[in-house]
GUMAR-695212 format. One record per residue: residue in one letter; x negated, y, z of N, C-alpha, C in turn. Coordinates in pm, whole numbers, plus 50000, padded with zeros to 5 digits. Atoms other than C-alpha are relative to their C-alpha. Layout:
aXYZXYZXYZ;...
END
This chain:
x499325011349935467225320449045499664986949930;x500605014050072466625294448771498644998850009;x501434998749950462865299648852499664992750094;x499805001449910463485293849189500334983650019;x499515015650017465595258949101498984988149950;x501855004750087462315249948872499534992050059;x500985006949904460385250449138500024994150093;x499635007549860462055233949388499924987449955;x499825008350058462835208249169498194991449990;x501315006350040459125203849061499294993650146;x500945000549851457675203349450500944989650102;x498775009549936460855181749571499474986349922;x500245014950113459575154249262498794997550052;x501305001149948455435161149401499814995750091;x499865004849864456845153349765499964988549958;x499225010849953458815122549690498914988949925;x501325013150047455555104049484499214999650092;x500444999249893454015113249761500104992850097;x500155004749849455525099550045501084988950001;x498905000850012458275081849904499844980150050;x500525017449953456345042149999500624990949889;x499895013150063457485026649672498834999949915;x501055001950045454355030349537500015000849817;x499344994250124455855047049201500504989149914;x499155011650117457555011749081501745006350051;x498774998350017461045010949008501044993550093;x499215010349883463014996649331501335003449980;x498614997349946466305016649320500405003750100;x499994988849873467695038049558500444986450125;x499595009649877467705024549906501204999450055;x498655004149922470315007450123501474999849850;x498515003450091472285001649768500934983649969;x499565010450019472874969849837501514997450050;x498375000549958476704960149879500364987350101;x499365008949913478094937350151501374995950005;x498825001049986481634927150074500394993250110;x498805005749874484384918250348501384995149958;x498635005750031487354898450325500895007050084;x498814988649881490534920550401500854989850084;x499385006249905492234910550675501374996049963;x498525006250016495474886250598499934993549840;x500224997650134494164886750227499664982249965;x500545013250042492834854150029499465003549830;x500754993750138490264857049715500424990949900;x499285009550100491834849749399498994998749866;x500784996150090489054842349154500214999949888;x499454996050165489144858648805499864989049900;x499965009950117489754839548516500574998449901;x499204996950099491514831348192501354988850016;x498475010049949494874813748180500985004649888;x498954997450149497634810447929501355004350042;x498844990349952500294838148017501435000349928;x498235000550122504274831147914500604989150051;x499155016150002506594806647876499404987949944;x501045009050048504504774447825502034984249991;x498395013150019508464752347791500715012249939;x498144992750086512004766447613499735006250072;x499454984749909513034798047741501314996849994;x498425008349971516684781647862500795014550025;x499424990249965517894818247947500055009449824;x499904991650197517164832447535499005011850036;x500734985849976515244863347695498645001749894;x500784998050079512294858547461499105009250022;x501164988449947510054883447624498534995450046;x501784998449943507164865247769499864983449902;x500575010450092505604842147476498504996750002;x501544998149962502204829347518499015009449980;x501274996250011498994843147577499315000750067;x501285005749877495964835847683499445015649996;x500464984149945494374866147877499034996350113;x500935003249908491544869348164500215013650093;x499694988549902491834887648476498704996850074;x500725002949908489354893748750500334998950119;x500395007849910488404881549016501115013250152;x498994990449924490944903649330500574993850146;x499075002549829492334900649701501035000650002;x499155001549976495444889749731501064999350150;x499274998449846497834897250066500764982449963;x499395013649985498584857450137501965000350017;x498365002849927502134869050260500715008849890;x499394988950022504904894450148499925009350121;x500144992049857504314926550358501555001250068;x498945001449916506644922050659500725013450053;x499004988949943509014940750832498975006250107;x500984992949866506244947951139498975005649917;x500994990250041503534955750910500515008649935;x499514986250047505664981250715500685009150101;x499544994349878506914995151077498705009650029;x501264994849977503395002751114499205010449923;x500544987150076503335025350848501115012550070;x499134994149938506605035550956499765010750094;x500264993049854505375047951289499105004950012;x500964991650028502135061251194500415014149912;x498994985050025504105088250993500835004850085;x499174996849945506315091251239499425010650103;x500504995949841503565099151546499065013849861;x500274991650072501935119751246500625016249944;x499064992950057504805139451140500425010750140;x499744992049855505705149351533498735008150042;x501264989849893501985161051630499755007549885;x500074985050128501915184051282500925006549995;x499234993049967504955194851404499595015450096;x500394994949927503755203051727498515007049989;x501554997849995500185214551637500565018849884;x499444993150068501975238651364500705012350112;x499124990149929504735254651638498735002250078;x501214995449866501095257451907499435011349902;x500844989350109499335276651595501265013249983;x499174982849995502585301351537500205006850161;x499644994749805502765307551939498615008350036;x501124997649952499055311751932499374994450128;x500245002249920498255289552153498634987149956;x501555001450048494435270652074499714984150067;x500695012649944493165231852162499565006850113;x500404998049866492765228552509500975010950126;x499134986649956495385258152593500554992050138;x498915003649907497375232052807499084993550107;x501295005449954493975217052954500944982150072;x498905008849961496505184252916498074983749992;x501335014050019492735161852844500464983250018;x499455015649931494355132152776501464995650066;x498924999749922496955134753008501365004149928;x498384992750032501035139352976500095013550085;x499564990549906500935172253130499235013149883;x500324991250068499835208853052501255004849882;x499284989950122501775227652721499854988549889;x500674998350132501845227652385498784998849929;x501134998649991498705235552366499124989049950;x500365007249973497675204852401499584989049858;x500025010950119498725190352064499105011249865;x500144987350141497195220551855498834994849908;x500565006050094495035216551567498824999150091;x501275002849995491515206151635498685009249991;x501244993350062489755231051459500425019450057;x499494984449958491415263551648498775005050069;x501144994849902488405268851865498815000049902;x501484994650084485315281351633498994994550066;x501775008349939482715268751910499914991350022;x500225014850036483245233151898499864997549896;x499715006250169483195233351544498464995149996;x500845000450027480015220351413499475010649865;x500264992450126478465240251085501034996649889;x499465001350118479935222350832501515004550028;x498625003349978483545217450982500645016950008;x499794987449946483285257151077499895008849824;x500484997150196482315261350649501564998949952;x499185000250103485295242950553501145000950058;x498634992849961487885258350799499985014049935;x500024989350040486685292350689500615005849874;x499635000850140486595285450320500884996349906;x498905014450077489445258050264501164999850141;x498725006149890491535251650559501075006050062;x498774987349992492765284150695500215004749932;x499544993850088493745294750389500664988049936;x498605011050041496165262850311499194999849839;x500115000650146497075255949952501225006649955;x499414993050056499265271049695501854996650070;x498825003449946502355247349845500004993950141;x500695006049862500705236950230499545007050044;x500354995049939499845260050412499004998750095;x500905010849858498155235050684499374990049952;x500605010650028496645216650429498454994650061;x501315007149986493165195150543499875007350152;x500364999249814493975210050943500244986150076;x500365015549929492905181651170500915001850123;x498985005749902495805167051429499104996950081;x500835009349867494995159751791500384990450001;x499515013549958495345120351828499664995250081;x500925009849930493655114852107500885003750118;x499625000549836496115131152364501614993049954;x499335006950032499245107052389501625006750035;x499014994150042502685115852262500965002950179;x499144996549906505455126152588501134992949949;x498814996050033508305106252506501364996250114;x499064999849891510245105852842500465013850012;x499744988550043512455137452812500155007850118;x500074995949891511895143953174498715004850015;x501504996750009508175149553134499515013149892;x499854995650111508685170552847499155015750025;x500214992649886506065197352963500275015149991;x499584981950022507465232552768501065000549864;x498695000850032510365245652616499314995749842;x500785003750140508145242552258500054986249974;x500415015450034507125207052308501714996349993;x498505003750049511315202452353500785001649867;x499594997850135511975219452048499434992049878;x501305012150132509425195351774500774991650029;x499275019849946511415167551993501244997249907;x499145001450045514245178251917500985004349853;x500014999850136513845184651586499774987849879;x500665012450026512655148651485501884994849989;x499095006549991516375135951573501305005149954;x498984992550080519725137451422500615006550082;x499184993849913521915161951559501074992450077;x499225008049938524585156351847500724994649900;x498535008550047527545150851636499254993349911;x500595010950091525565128351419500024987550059;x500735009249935525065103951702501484995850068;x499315007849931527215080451912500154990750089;x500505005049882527705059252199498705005450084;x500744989049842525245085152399498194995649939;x501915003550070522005072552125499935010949900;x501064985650097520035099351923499234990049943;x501235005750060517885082251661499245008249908;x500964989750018515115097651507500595002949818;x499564996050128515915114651140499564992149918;x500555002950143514685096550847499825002749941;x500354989050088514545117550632499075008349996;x501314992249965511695139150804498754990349992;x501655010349991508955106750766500005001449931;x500524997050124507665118150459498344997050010;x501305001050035504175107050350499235003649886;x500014988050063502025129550186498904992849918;x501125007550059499315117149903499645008349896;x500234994250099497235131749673499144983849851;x501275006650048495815110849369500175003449838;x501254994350076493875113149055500974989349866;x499255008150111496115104248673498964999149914;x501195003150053492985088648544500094994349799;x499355004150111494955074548211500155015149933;x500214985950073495625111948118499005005249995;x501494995050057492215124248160499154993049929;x501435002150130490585099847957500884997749862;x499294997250128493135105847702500055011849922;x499534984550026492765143847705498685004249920;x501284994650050490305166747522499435007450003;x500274985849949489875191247787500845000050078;x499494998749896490685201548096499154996450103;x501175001449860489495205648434500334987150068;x498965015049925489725173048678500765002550094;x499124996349969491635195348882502035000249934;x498734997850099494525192648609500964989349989;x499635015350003494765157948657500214992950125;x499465000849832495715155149023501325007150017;x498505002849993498985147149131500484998450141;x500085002449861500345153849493501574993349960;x498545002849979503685132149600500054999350138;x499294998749869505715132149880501194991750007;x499065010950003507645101249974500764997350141;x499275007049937510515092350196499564984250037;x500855014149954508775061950402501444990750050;x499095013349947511565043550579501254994049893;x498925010150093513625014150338501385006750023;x498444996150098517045019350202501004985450101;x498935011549894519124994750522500614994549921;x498285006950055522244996450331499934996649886;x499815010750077521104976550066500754989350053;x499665015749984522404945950237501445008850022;x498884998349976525834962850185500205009649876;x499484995350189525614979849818499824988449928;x500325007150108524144951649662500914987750020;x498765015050047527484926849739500825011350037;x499144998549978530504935349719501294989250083;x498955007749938533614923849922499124987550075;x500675011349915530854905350151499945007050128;x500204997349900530504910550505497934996850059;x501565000349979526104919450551499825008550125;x500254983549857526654946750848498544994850112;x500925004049876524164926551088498825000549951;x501194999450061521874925150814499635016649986;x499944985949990522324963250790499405004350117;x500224997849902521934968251142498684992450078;x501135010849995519154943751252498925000249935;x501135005450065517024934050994498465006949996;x501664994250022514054960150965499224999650154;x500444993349863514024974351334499644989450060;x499805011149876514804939651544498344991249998;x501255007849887511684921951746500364985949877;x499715011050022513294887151569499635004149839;x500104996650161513084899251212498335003649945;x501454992049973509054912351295499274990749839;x500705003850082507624886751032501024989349867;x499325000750116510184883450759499595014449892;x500114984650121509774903350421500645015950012;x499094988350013510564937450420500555003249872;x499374996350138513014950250159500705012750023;x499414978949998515084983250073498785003749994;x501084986149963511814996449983499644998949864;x499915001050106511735012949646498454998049948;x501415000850075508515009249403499205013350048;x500554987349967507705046849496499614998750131;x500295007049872507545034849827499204989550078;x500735015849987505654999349803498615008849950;x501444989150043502685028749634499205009050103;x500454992249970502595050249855499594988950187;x499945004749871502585022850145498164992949958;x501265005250013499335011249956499015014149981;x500364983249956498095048449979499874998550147;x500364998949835498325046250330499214992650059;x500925010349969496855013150367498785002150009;x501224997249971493845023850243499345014350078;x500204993049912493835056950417499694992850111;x499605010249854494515036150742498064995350001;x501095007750013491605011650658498215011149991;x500644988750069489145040850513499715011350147;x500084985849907489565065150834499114992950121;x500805005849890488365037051084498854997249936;x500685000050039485805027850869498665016850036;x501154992149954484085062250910500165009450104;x500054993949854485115073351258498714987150056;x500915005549998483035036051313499104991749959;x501395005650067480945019651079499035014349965;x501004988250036478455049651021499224996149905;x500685003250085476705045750700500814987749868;x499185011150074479315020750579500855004049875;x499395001750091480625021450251501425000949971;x498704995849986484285031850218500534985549880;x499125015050096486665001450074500535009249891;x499514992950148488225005649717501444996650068;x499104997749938491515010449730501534985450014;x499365014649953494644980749837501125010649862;x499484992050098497324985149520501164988649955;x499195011849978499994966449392499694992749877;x500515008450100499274939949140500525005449853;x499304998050115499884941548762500444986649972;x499295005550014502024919948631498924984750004;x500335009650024499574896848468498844994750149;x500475003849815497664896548844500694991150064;x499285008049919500554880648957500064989949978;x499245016550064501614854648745498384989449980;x500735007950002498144845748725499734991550140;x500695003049855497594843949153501474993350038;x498895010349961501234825849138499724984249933;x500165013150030500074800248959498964986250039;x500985010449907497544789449195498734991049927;x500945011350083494964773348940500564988149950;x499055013450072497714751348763500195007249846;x499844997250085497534758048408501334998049951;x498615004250025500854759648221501034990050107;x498865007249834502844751848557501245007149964;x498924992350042506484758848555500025008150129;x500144993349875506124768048960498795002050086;x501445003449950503454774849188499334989150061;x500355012549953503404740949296500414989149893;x499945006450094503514729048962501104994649905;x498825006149991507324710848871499854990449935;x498754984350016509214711648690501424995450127;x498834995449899511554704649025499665003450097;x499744994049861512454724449325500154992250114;x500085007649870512274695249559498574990249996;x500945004349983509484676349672500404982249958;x499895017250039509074634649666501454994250107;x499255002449892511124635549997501565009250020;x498664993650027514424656849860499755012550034;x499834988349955513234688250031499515011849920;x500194990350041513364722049869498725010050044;x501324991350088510074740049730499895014850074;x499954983150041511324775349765501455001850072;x498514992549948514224800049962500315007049846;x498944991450050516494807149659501284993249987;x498385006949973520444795149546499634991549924;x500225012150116520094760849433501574998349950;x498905003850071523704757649400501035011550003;x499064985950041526384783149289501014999050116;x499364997549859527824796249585499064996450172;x500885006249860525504776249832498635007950027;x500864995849965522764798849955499274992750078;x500785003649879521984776950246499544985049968;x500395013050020521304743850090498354995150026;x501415001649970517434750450138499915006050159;x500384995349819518044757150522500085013250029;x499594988850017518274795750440500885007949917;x498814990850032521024819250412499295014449949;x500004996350073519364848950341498424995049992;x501465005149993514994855550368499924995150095;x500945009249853512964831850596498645008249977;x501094993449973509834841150750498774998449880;x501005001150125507064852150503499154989549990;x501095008750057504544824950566501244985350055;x498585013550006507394794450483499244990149894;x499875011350109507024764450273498704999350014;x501575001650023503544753850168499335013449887;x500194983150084501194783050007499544989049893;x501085007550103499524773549693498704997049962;x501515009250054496434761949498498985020750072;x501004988850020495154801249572500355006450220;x499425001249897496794798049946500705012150063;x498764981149955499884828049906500954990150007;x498735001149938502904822750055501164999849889;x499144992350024506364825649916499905005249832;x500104994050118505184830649533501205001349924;x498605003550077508814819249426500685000050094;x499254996449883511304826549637500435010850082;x499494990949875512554846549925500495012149942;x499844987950047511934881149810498855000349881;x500914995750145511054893349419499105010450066;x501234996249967508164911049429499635011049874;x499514989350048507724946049285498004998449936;x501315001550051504004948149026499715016349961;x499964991350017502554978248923499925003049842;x500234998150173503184974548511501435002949962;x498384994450056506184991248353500354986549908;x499475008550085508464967448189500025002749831;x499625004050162508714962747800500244990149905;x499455013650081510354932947646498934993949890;x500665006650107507754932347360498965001850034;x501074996649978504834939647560498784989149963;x501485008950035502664906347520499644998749839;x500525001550099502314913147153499035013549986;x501414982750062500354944247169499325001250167;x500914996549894498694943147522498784993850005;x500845001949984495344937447573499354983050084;x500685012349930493614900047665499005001450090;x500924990749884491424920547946500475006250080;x498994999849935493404920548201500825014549999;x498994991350073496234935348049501545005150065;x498894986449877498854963648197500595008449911;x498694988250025501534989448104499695010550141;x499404984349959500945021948262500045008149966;x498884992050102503655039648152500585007250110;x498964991849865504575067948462501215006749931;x498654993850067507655081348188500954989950020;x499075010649938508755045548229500514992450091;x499774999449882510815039448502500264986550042;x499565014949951511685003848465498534991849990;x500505008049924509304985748682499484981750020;x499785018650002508354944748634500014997050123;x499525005449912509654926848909499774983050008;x500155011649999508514890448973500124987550091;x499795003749951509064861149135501154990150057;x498435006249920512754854849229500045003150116;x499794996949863514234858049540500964990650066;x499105009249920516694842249808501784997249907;x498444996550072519894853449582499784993849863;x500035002350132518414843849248500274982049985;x500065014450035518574804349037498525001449986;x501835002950029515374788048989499435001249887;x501804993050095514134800848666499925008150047;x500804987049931513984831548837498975001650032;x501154998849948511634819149037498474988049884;x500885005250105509524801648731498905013349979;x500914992350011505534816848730500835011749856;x499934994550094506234830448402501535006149934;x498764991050032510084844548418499575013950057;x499894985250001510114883648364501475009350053;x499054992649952512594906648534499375015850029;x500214987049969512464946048605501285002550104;x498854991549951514384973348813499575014049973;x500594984950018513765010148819499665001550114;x500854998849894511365023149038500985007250107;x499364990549869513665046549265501434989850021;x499205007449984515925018449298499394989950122;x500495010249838516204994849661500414991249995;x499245007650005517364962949654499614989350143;x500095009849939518054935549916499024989450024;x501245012549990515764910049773498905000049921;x501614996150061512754925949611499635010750123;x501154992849925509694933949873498915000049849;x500964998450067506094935649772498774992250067;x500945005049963502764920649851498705012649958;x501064990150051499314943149796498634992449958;x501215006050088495594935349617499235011550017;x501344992049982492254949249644499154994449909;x501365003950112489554944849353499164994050065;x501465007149941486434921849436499275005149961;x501054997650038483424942149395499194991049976;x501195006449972480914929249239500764983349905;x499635011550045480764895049064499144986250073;x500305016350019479574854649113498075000849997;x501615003550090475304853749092500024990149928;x500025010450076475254831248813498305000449971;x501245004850049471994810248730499934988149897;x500125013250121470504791048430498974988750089;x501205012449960468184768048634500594988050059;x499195016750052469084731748633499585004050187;x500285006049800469454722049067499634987650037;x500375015750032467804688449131500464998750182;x499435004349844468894668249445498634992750069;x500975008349902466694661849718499734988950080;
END
């Protein structure tokens, strides 16, 4: 066999001088050239160094963020806070996900095979209709027919149905008159809370069943370890997707928020305000999906195209650097040190005065793209809703972290940096360089999130002088 490899090897190397047209110089493999794209909604924040902390008194005593100069790179920034419609949209992609692996699951225990209901498209036909993809052996192609054999019908140790492919192409039934077999009724009505759960004559769908499923890779432990397979170092979670409502009714007391309870995520009017109630475990796995999302159209249609890196949530010093818009030692992202402009009007949605929420025109959040953006053109850097990073908190962290763009991940530690300020907070809150945390499985009212994508690739820099023509 190693004989065999030899010689393949040797007559595979005799071909490729052969025929290979670079004429045995050194070109580099073809088509490696990279084409970056600007993500959609995003704005490029270019890397750089900047002096990280309190650059005035620390008027609060907290003593935690003391200078330092540090350099970050160059990264895509989401201009807004992700809204209530674009986190719906994850919402409901688990949702239509969760129902046809329902139904594709009950068609596979019935025995009933793609195509069974011959629904093509159509609301009609069975069950059948929604079943896995890969039930029929003679559509398969080679490979796909390899890695049902080898991997797919045989699940995993806790998934049974792991890596079986969903039909998405025939469209969900949800008029309960159309409903076309007693099966497809049962998945339905398994999705929703029971009668006595429900009232005034509405059924809403469970919450609890949108779970989103992720696998990824604890890259900090394997290059810490001194052995082990990279199997050892993969980590599946499973997250509860839809926000925590009744924040706007734990987090005051003796206040009346019920409309905000009721309203705020679901309602048409609320579509491009921040979303909140959504814990850190949650704001992760919604950037997990993102790039799934992004990643799946990519190679159903770019063919040959390069898969994006992945959308993530900032680290701390990401933030405070892309809040400060290219203003060195600024107290806000629009520089200050006050919260009103030349013309009296307020900067930023938070409480300028004790008790007065509404003195800046809002009571609680206003719509994500409000006020003027900054020098790096994001929305909302101070204000509205705090903003959840992906670096564990530690009070004494800027004396021992790294000047390369420097992070805390710490998955034992649960408390979370939190930045920004929000609609409820005073205005150092919202000062670039004030520090706050929460714990990650914690929801609050007025911390959303925003997301970031790395810039492949750097700047062509040249030494040759440019003369003007």
């Amino acid at each position: 066999m190693k004989n065999f490899i030899a010689f393949t090897a040797i007559l595979t190397l005799l071909i490729s001088c052969g025929k290979s047209g670079d004429k045995g110089e050194l070109v580099g493999v073809k088509g490696a050239k990279w084409h970056p794209e600007k993500p959609f909604g995003m704005s490029l924040v270019p890397g750089g160094s900047f002096i990280m902390g309190k650059s005035d008194q620390d008027l609060a005593g907290v003593e935690d963020a003391p200078t330092k100069t540090v350099t970050v790179p160059s990264f895509y920034m989401d201009e807004t806070e992700i809204t209530n419609s674009e986190y719906r949209q994850f919402v409901e992609w688990v949702k239509d996900s969760t129902m046809r692996m329902r139904l594709a699951i009950l068609a596979d225990q019935n025995g009933q095979k793609s195509g069974d209901g011959k629904g093509k498209g159509k609301n009609s036909g069975s069950i059948g209709d929604f079943a896995f993809n890969d039930t029929d052996p003679e559509k398969m192609n080679a490979y796909d027919k390899y890695m049902y054999d080898n991997y797919y019908s045989l699940g995993t140790g806790d998934n049974e149905y792991a890596g079986r492919k969903i039909n998405k192409k025939v469209k969900l039934i949800k008029d309960t008159k159309k409903y076309p077999d007693e099966y497809y009724s049962e998945v339905m009505d398994s999705m929703y809370l029971p009668l006595e759960a429900s009232y005034n004559g509405l059924r809403t769908i469970d919450v609890n069943k949108l779970k989103f499923r992720y696998s990824w890779m604890d890259i900090q432990a394997a290059a810490k370890s001194k052995g082990g397979k990279r199997q050892d170092f993969i980590r599946t979670e499973q997250v509860k997707v839809y926000p925590d409502t009744t924040v706007w009714i734990k987090d005051f007391a003796y206040s009346y928020n019920e409309p905000m309870h009721n309203d705020y995520f679901w309602h048409k009017a609320y579509g491009e305000y921040p979303v909140v109630g959504v814990k850190h475990t949650q704001a992760v796995a919604f950037c997990e999906w993102r790039t799934l999302y992004k990643n799946s159209y990519v190679k159903s249609k770019k063919k040959g195209r390069d898969l994006v890196n992945k959308f993530r949530l900032p680290s701390e010093a990401e933030w405070e650097y892309a809040a400060r818009g290219g203003l060195q030692s600024a107290t806000y992202p629009w520089g200050g040190p006050y919260t009103k402009n030349d013309r009296g009007c307020f900067l930023a949605n938070f409480k300028p005065n004790r008790g007065d929420y509404a003195a800046d025109n809002a009571l609680y959040t206003v719509e994500a793209k409000s006020f003027d953006p900054n020098g790096y053109n994001l929305y909302n850097m101070a204000g509205n809703v705090a903003e959840w990073t992906a670096t564990a908190y530690d009070s004494g962290a800027y004396d021992y972290v790294s000047t390369m763009s420097p992070n805390i991940q710490d998955n034992k530690n649960k408390r979370k940096v939190v930045r920004g300020g929000s609609w409820k907070d005073v205005a150092y809150m919202l000062q670039v360089s004030t520090r706050d945390y929460e714990y990650a499985d914690s929801a609050r009212s007025y911390i959303g999130f925003r997301t970031v994508q790395d810039y492949m690739g750097t700047q062509k820099i040249s030494t040759k002088k440019t003369t003007k023509k």
